[in-house]
Backbone of each chain as nested JSON, in Angstrom:
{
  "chains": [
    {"id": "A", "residues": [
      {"number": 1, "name": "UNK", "atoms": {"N": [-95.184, 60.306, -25.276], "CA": [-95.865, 59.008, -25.253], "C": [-95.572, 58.317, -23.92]}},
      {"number": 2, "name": "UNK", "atoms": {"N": [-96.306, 57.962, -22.828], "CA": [-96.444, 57.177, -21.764], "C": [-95.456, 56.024, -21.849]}},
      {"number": 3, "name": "UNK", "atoms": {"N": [-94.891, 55.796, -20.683], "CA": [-94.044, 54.849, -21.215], "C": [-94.605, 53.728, -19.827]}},
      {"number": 4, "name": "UNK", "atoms": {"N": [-94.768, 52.278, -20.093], "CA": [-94.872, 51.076, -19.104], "C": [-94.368, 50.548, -18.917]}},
      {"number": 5, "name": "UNK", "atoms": {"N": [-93.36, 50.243, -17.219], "CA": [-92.321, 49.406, -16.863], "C": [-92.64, 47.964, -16.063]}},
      {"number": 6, "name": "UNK", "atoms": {"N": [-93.09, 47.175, -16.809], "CA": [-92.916, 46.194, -16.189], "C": [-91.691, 44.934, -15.608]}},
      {"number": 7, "name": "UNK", "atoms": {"N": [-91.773, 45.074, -14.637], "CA": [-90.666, 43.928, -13.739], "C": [-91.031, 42.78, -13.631]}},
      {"number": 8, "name": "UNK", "atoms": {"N": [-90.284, 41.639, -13.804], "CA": [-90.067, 39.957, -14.042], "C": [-89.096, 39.928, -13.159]}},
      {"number": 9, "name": "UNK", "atoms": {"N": [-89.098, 38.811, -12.005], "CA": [-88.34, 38.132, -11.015], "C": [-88.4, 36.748, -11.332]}},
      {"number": 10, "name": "UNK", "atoms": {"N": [-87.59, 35.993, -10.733], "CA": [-87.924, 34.868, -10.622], "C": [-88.49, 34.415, -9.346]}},
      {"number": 11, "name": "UNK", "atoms": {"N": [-89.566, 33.87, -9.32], "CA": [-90.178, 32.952, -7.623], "C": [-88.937, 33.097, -7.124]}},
      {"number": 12, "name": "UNK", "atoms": {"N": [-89.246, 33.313, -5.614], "CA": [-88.337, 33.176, -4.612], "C": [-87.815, 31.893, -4.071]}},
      {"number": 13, "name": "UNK", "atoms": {"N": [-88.912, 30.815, -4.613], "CA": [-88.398, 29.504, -4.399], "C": [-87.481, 28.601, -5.348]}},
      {"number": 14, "name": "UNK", "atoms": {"N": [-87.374, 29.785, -6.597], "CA": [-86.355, 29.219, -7.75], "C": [-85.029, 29.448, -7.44]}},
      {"number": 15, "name": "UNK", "atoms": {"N": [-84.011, 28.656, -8.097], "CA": [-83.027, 28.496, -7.842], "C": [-82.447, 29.583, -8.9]}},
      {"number": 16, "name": "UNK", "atoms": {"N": [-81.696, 30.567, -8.95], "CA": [-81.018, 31.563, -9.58], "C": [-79.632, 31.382, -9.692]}},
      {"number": 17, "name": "UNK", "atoms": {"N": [-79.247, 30.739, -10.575], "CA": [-77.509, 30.5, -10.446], "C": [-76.811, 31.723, -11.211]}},
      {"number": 18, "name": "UNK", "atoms": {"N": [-77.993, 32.85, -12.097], "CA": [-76.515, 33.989, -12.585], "C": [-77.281, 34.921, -11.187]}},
      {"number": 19, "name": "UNK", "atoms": {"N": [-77.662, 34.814, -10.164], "CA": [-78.108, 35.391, -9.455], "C": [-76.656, 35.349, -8.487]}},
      {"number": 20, "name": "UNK", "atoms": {"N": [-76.653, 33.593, -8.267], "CA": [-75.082, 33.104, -7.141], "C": [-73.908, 33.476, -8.067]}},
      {"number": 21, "name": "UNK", "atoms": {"N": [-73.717, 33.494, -9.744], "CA": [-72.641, 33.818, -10.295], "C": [-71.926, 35.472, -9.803]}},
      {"number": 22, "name": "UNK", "atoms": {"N": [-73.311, 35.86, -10.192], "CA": [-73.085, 37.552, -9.897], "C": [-72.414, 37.744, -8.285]}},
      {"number": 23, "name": "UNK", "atoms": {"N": [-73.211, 37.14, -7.196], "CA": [-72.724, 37.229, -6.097], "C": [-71.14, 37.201, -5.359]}},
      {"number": 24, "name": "UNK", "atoms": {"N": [-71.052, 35.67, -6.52], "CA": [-69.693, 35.427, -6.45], "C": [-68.637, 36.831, -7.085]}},
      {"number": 25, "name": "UNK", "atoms": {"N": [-68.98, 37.411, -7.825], "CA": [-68.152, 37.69, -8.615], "C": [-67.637, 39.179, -7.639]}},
      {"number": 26, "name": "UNK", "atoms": {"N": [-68.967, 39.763, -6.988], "CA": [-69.163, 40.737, -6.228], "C": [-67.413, 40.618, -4.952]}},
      {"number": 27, "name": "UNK", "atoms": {"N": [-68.093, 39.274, -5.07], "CA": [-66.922, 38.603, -3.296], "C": [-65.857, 39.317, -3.727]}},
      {"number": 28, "name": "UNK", "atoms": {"N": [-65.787, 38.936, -5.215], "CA": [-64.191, 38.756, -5.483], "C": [-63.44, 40.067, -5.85]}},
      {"number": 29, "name": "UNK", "atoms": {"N": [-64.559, 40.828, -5.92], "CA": [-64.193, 42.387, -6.191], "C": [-64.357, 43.405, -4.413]}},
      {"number": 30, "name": "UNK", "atoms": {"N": [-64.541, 42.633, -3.419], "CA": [-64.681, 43.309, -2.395], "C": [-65.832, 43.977, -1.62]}},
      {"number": 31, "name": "UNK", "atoms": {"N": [-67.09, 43.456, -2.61], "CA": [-68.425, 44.118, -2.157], "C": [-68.723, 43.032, -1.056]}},
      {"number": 32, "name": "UNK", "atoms": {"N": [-68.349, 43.071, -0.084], "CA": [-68.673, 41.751, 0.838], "C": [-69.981, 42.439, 1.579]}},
      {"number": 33, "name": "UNK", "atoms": {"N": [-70.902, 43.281, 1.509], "CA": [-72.027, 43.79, 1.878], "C": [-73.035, 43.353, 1.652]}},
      {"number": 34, "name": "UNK", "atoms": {"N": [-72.863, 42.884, 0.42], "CA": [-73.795, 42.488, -0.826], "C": [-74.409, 40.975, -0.17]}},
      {"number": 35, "name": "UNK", "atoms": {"N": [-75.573, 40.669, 0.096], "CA": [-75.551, 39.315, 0.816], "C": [-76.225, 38.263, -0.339]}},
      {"number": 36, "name": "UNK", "atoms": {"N": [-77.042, 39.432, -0.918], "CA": [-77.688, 38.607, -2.315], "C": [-77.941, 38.689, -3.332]}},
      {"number": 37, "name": "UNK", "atoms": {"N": [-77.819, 38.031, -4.577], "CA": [-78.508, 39.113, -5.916], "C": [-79.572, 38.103, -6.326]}},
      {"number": 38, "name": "UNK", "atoms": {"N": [-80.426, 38.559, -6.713], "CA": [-81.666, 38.069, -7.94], "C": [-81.485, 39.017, -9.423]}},
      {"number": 39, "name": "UNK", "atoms": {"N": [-81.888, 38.089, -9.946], "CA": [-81.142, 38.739, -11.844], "C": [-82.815, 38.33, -12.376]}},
      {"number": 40, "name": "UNK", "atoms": {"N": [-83.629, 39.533, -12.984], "CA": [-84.713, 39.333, -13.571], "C": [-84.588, 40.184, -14.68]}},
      {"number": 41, "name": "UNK", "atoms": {"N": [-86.332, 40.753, -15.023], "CA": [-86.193, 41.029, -16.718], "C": [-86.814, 42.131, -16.146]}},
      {"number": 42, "name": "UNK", "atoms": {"N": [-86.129, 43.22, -17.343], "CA": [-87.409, 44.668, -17.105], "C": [-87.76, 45.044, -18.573]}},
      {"number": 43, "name": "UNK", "atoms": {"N": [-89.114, 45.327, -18.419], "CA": [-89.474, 45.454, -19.981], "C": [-90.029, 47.915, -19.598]}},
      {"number": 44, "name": "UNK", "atoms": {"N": [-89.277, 48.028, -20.985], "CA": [-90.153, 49.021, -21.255], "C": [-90.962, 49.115, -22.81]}},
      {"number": 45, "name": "UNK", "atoms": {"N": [-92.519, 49.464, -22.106], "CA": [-93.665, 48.915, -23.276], "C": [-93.537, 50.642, -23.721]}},
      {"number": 46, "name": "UNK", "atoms": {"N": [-93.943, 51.391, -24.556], "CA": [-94.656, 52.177, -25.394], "C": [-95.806, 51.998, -25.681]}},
      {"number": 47, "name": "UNK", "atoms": {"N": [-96.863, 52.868, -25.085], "CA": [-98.036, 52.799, -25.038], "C": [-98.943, 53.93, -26.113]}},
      {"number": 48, "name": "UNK", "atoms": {"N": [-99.281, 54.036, -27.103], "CA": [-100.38, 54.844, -27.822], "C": [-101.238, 55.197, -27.262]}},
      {"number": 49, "name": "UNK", "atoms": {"N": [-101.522, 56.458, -27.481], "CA": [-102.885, 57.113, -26.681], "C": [-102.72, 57.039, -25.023]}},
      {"number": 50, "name": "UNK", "atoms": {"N": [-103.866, 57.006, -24.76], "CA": [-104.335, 57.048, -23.316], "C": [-103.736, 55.915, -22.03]}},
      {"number": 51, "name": "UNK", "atoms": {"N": [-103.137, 55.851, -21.153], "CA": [-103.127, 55.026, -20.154], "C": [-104.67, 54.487, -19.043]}},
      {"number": 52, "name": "UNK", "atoms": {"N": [-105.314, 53.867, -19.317], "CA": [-106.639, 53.449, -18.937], "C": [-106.28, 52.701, -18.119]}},
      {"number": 53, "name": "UNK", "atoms": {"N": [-107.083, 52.744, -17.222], "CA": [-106.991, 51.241, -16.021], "C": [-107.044, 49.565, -16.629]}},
      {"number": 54, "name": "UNK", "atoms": {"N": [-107.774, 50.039, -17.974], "CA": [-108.319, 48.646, -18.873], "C": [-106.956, 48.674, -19.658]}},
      {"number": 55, "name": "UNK", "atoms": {"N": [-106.188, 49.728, -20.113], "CA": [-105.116, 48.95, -20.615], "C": [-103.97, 48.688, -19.882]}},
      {"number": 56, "name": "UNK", "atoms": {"N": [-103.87, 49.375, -18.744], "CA": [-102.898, 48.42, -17.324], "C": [-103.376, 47.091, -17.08]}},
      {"number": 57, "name": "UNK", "atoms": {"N": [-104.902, 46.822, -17.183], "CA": [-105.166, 45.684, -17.087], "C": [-104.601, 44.603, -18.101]}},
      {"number": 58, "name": "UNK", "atoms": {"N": [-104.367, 45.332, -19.431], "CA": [-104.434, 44.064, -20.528], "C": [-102.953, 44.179, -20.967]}},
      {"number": 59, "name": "UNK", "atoms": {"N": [-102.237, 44.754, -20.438], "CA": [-100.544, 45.155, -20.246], "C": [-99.882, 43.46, -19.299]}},
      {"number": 60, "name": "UNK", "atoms": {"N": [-101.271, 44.012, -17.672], "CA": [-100.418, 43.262, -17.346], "C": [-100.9, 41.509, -17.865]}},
      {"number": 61, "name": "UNK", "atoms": {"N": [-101.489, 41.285, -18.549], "CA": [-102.044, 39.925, -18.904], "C": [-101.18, 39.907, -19.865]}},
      {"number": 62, "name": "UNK", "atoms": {"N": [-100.972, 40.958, -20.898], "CA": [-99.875, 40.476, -21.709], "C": [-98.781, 40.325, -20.972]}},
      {"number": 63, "name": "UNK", "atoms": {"N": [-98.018, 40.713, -20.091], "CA": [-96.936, 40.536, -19.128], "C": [-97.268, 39.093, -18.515]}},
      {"number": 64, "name": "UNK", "atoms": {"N": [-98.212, 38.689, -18.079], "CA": [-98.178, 37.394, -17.724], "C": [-97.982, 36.018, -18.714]}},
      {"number": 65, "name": "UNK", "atoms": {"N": [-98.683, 36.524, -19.819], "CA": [-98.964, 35.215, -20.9], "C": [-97.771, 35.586, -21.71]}},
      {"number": 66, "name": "UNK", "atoms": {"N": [-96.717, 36.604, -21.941], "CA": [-96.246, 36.869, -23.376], "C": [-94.509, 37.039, -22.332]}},
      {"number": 67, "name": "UNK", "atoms": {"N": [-94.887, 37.827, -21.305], "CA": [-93.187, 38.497, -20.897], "C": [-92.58, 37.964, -19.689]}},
      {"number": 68, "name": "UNK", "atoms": {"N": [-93.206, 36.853, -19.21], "CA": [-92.77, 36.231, -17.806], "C": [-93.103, 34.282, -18.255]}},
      {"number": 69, "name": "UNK", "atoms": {"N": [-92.624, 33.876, -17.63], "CA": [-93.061, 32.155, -17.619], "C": [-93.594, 32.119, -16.263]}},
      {"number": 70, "name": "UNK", "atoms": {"N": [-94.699, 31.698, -15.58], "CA": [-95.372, 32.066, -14.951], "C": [-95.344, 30.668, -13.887]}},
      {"number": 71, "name": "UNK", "atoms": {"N": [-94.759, 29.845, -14.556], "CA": [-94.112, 28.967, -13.867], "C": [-92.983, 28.726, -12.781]}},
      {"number": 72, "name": "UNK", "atoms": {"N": [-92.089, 29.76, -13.271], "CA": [-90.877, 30.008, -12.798], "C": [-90.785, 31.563, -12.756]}},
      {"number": 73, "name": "UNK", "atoms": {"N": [-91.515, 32.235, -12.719], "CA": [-91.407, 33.743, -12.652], "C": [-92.874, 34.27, -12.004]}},
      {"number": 74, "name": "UNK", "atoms": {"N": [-92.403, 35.929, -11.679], "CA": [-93.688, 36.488, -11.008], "C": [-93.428, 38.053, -11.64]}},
      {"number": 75, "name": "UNK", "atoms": {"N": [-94.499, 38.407, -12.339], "CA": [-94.481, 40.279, -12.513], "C": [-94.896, 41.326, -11.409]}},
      {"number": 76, "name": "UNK", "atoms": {"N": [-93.282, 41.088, -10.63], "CA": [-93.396, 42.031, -10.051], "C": [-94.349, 43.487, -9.452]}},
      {"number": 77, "name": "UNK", "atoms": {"N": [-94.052, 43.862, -10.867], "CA": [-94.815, 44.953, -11.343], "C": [-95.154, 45.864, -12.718]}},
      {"number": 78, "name": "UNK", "atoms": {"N": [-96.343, 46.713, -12.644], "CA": [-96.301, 47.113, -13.754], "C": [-96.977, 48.926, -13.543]}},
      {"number": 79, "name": "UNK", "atoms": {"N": [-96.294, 49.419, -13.886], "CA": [-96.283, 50.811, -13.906], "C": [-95.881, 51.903, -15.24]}},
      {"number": 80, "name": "UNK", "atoms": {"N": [-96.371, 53.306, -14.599], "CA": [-96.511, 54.064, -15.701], "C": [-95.348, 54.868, -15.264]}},
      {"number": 81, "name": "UNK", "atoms": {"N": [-94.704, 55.073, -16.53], "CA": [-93.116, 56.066, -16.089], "C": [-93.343, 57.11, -16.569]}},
      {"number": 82, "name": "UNK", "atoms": {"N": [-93.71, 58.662, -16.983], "CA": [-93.386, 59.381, -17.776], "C": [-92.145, 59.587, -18.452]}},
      {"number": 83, "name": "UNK", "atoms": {"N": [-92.184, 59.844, -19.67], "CA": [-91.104, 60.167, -20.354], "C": [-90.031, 61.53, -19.726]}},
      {"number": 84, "name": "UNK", "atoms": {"N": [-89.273, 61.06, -19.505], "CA": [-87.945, 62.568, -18.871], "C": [-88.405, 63.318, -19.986]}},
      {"number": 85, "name": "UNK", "atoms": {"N": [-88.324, 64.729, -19.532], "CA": [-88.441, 65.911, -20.91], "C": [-87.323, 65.729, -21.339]}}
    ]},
    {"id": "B", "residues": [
      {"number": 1, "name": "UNK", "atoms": {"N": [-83.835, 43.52, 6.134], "CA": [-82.515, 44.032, 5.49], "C": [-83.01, 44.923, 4.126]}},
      {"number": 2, "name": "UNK", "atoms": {"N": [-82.095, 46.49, 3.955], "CA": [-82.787, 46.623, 2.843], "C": [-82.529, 46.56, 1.656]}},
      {"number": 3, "name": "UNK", "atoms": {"N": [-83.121, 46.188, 0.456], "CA": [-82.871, 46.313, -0.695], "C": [-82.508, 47.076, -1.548]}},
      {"number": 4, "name": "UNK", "atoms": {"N": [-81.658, 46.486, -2.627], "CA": [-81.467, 47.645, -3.716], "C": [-82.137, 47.275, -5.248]}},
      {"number": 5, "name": "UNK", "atoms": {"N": [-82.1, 47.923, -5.543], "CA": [-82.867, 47.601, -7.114], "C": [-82.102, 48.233, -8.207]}},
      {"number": 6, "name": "UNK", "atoms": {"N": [-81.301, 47.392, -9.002], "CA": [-80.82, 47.927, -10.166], "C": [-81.418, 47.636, -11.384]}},
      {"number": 7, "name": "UNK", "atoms": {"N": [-81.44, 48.576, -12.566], "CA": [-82.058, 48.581, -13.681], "C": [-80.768, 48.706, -14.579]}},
      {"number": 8, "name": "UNK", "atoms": {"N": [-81.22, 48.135, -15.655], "CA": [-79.652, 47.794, -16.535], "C": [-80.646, 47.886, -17.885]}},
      {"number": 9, "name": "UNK", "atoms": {"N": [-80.534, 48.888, -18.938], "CA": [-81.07, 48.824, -19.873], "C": [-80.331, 48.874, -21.276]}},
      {"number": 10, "name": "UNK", "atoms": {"N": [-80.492, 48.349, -22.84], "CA": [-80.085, 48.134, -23.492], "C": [-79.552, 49.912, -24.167]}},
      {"number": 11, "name": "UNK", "atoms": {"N": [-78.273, 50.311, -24.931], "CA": [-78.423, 52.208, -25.077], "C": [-79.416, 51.595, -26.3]}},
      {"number": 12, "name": "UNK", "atoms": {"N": [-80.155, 53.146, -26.003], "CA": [-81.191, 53.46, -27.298], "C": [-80.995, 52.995, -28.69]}},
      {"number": 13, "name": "UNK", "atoms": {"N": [-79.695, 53.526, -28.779], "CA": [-79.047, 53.335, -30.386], "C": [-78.834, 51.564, -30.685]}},
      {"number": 14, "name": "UNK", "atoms": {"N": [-78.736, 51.028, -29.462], "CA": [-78.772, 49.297, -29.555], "C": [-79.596, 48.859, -30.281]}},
      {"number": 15, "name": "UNK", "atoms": {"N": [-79.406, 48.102, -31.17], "CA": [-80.849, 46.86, -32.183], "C": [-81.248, 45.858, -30.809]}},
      {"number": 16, "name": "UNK", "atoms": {"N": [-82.416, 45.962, -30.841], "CA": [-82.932, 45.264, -29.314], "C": [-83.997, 43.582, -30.048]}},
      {"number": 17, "name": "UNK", "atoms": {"N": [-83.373, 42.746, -30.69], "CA": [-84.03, 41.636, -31.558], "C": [-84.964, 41.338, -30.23]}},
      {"number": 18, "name": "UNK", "atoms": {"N": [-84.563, 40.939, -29.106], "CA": [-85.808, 40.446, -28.207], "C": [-87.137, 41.176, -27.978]}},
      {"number": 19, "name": "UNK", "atoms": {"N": [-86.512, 42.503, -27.787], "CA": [-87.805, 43.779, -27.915], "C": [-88.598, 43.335, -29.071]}},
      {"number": 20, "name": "UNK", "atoms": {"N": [-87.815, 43.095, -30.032], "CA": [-89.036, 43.617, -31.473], "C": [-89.753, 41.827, -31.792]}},
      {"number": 21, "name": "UNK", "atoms": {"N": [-89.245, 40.689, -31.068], "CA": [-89.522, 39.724, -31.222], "C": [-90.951, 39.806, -29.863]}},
      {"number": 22, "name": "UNK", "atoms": {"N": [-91.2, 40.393, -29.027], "CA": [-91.814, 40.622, -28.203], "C": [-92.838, 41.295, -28.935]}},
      {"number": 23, "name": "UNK", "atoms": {"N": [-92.521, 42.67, -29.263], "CA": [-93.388, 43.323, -30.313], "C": [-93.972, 42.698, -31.258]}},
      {"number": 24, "name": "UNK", "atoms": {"N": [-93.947, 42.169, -31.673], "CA": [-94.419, 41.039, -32.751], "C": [-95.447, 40.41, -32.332]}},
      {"number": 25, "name": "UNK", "atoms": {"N": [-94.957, 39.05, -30.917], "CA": [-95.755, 38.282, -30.281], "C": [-97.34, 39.376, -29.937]}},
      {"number": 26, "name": "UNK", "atoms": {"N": [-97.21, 40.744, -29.375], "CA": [-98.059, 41.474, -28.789], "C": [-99.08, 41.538, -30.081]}},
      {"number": 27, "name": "UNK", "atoms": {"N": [-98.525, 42.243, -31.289], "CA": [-99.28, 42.23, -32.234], "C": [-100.165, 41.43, -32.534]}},
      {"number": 28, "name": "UNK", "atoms": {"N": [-99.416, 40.46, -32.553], "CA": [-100.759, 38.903, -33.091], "C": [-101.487, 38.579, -31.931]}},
      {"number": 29, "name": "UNK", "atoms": {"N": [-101.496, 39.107, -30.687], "CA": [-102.2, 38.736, -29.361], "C": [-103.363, 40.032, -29.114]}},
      {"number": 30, "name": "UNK", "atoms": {"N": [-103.399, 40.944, -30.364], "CA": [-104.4, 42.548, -30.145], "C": [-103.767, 43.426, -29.356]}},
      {"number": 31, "name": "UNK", "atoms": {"N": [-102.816, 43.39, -29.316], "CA": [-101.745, 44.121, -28.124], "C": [-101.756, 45.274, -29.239]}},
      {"number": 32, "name": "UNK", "atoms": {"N": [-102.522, 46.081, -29.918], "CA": [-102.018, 46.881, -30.973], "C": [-101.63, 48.12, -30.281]}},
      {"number": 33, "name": "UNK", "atoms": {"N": [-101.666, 48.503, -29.03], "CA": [-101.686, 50.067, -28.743], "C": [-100.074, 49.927, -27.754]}},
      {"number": 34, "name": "UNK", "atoms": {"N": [-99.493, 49.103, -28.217], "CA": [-97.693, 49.182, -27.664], "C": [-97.313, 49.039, -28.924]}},
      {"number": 35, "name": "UNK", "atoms": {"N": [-96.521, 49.982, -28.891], "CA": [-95.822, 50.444, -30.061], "C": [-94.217, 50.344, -30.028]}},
      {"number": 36, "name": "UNK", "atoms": {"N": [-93.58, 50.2, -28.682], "CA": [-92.177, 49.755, -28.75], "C": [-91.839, 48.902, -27.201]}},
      {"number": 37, "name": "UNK", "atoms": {"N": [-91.271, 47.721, -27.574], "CA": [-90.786, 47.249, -26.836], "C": [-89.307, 47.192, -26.462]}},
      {"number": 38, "name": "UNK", "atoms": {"N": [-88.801, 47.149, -25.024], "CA": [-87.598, 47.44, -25.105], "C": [-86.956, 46.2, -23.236]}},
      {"number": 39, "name": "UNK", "atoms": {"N": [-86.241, 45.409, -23.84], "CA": [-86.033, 44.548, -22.308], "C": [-84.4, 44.449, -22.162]}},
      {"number": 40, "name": "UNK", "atoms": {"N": [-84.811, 45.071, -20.429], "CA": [-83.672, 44.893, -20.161], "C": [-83.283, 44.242, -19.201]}},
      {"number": 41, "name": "UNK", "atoms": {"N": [-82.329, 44.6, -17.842], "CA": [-82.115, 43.406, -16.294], "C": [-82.479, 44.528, -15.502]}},
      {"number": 42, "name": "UNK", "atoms": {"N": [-83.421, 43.363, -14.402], "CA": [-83.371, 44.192, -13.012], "C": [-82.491, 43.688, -12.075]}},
      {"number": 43, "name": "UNK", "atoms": {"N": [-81.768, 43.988, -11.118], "CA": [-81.367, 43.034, -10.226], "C": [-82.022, 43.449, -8.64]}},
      {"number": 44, "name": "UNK", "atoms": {"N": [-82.092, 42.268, -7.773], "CA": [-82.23, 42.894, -6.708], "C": [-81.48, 42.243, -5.812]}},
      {"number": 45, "name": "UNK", "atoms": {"N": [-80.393, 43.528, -4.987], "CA": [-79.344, 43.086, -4.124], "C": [-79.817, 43.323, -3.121]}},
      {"number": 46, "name": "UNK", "atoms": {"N": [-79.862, 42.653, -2.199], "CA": [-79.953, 42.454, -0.473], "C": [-78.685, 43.467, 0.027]}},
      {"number": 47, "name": "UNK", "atoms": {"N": [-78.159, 43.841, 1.021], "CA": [-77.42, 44.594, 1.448], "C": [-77.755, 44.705, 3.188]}},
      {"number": 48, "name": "UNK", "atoms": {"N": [-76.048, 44.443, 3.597], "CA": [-75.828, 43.995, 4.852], "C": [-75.47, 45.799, 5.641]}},
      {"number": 49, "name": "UNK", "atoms": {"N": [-76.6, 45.803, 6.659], "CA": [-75.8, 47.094, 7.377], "C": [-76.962, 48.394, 6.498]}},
      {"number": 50, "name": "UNK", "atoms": {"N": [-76.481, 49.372, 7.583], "CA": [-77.002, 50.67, 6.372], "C": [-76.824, 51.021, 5.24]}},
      {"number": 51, "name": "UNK", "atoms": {"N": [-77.831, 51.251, 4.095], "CA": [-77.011, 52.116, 3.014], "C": [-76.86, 53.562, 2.921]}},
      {"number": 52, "name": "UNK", "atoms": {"N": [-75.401, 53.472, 3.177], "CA": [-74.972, 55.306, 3.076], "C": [-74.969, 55.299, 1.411]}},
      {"number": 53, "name": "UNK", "atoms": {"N": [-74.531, 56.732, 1.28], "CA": [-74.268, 57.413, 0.0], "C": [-73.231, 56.36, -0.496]}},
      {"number": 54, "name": "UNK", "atoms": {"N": [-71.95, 56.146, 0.301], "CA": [-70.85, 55.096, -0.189], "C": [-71.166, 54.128, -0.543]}},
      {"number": 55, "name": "UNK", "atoms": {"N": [-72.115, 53.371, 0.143], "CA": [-72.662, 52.199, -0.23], "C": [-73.066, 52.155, -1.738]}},
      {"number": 56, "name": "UNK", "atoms": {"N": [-74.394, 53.125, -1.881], "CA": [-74.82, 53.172, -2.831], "C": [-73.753, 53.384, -4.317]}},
      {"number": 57, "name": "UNK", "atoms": {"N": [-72.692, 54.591, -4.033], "CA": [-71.886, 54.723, -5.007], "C": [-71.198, 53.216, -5.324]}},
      {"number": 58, "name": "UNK", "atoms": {"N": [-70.529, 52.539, -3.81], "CA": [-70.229, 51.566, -4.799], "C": [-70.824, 50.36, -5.284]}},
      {"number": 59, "name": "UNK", "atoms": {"N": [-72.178, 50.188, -5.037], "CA": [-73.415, 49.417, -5.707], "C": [-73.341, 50.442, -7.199]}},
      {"number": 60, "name": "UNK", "atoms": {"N": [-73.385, 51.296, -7.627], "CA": [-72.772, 51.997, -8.99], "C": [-72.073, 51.506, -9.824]}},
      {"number": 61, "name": "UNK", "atoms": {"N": [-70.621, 51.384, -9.264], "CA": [-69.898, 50.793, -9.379], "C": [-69.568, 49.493, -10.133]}},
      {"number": 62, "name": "UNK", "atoms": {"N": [-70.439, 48.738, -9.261], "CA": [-70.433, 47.571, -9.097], "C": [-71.221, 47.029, -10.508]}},
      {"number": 63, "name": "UNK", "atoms": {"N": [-72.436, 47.951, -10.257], "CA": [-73.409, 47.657, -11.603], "C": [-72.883, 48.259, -13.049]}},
      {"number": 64, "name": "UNK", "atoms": {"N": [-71.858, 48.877, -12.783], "CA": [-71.133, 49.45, -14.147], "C": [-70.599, 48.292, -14.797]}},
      {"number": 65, "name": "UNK", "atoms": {"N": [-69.674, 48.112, -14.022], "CA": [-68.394, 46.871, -14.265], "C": [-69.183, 45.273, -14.411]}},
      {"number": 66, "name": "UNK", "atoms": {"N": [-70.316, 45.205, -13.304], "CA": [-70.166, 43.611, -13.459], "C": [-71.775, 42.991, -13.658]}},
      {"number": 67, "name": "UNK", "atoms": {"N": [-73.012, 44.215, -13.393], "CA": [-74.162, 44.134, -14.103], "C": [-74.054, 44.129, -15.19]}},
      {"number": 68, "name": "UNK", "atoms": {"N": [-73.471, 45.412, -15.614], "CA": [-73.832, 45.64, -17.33], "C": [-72.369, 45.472, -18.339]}},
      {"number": 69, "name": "UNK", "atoms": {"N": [-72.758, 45.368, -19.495], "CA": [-71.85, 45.473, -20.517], "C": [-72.127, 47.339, -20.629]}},
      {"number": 70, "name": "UNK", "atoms": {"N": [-71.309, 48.297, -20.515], "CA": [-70.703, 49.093, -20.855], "C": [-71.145, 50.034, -22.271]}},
      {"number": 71, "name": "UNK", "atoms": {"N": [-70.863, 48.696, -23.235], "CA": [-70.446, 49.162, -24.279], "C": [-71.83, 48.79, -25.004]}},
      {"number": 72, "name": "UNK", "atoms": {"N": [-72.919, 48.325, -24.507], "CA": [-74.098, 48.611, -24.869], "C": [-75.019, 48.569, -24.399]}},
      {"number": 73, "name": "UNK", "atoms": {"N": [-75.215, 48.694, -22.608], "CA": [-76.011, 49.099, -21.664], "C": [-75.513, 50.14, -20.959]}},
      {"number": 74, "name": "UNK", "atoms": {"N": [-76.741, 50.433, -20.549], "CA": [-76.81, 52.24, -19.328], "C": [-77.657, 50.966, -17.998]}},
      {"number": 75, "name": "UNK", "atoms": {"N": [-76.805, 51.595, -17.169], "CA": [-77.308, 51.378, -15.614], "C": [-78.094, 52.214, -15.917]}},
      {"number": 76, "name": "UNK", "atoms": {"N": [-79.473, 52.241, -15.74], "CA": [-80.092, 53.412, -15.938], "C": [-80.934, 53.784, -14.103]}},
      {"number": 77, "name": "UNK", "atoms": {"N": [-81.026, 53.035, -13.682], "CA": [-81.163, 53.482, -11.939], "C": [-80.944, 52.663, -11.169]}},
      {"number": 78, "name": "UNK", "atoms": {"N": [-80.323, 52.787, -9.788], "CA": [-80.007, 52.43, -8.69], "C": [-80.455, 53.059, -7.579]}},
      {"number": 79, "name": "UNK", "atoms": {"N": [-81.575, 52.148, -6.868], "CA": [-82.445, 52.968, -5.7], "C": [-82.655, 51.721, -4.463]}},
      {"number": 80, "name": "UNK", "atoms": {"N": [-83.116, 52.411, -3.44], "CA": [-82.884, 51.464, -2.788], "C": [-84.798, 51.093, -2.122]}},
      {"number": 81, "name": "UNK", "atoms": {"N": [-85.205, 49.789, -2.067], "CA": [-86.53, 49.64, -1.733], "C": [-86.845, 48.478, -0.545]}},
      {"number": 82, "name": "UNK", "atoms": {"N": [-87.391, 49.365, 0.278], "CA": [-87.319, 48.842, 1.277], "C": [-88.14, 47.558, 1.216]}},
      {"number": 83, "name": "UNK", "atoms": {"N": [-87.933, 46.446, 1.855], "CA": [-88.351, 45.088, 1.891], "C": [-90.06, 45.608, 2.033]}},
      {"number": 84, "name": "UNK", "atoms": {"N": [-90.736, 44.506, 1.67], "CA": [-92.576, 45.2, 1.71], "C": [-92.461, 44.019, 3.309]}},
      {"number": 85, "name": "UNK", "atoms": {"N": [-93.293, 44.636, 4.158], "CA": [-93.754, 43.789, 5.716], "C": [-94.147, 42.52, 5.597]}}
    ]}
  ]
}
């Protein structure tokens, strides 16, 4: 069965504080490389039947109206993964 | 500078209430042809300098201990994506 990964960020103009928590926490363990984190959502959908362009289309509308706040977030992306054998 | 992208997903055997509360919402929206939902974290770390192999291992690391809980998430990939122009 096809599997669909869609990615949730937050706008780049939002403020991410477990984004600065995480960062911090990085410092304190020695990853001083690390200059930034962003903390978003990843969904994996299960898809029936066929992968259609019309149901990437209505994936990603459900991803907009149902799996992101569109206010404060952006879907990244949305893609088809095959299942690992 | 380039990016990394971590994926942090819930283990299989996990009860995923947000997934199936998602699943639900899809249902009553005609979403009938997703059949499992499953959400987990993306992160995306900025990273200072090249990423060697070391780097990456200890971005691994890092996402073991202080992305995920362990004891009921899989890092499930760590890749690195280059900034889009």
């Amino acid at each position: 069965m096809p599997r669909l990964i869609v990615d949730v960020m937050p706008k780049p103009e939002i403020l991410d504080p477990q984004g600065k928590a995480v960062l911090g926490a990085l410092g304190r363990l020695d990853f001083e490389q690390i200059t930034s984190v962003r903390q978003g959502k990843r969904f994996e959908l299960e898809v029936e039947g066929e992968v259609t362009s019309e149901v990437l289309e209505r994936v990603r509308e459900a991803a907009t109206e149902l799996l992101s706040n569109p206010v404060i977030e952006d879907v990244v992306s949305v893609r088809v993964e095959e299942e690992q054998a």
